[in-house]
C-alpha positions, 0 to 999 in steps of 0.5 A, spaced: 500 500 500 501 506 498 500 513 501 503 520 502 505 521 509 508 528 512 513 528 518 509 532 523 514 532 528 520 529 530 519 527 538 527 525 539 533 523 536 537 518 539 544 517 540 546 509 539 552 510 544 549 512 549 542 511 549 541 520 550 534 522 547 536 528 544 529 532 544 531 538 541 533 534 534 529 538 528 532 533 523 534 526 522 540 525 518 542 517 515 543 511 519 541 515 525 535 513 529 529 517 532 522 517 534 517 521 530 509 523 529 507 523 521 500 524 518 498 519 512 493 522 507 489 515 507 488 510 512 494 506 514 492 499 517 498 497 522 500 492 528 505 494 533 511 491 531 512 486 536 504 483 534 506 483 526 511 483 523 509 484 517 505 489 518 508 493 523 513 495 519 514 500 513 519 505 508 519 511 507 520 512 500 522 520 496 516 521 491 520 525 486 527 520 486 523 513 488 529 512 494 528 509 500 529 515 506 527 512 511 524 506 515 519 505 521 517 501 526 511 502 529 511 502 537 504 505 539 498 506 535 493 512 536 498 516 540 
């Protein structure tokens, strides 16, 4: 399934090293990790990760290049 999403917010970014929630962050830059808020322009049908695999998985994919930019696991639903 396809859906444009939008990053509403990024809540924080966290350092690998030593697992610091950077909650100032404004940008996620490659390889680095962090929790986000996005909103999609249809209705997405998702599990939390640790219910479904399958379904609690997705990629973030750059409509004008077709390039992965992003991937997702979803922790929390409707919050």
């Amino acid at each position: 399934m396809w859906a444009r999403v939008k990053i509403k917010e990024i809540v924080y970014k966290m350092d690998v090293n030593t697992l610091h929630r950077d909650e100032t962050a404004t940008s996620l830059k490659l390889n680095e990790i962090g929790r986000v808020r996005m909103r999609a322009t249809r209705p997405l049908f998702l599990d939390e990760y640790d219910r479904n695999r399958e379904t609690g998985a997705l990629i973030l994919v750059d409509e004008a290049t077709n390039r992965t930019v992003g991937a997702a696991v979803v922790s929390t639903l409707g919050r």
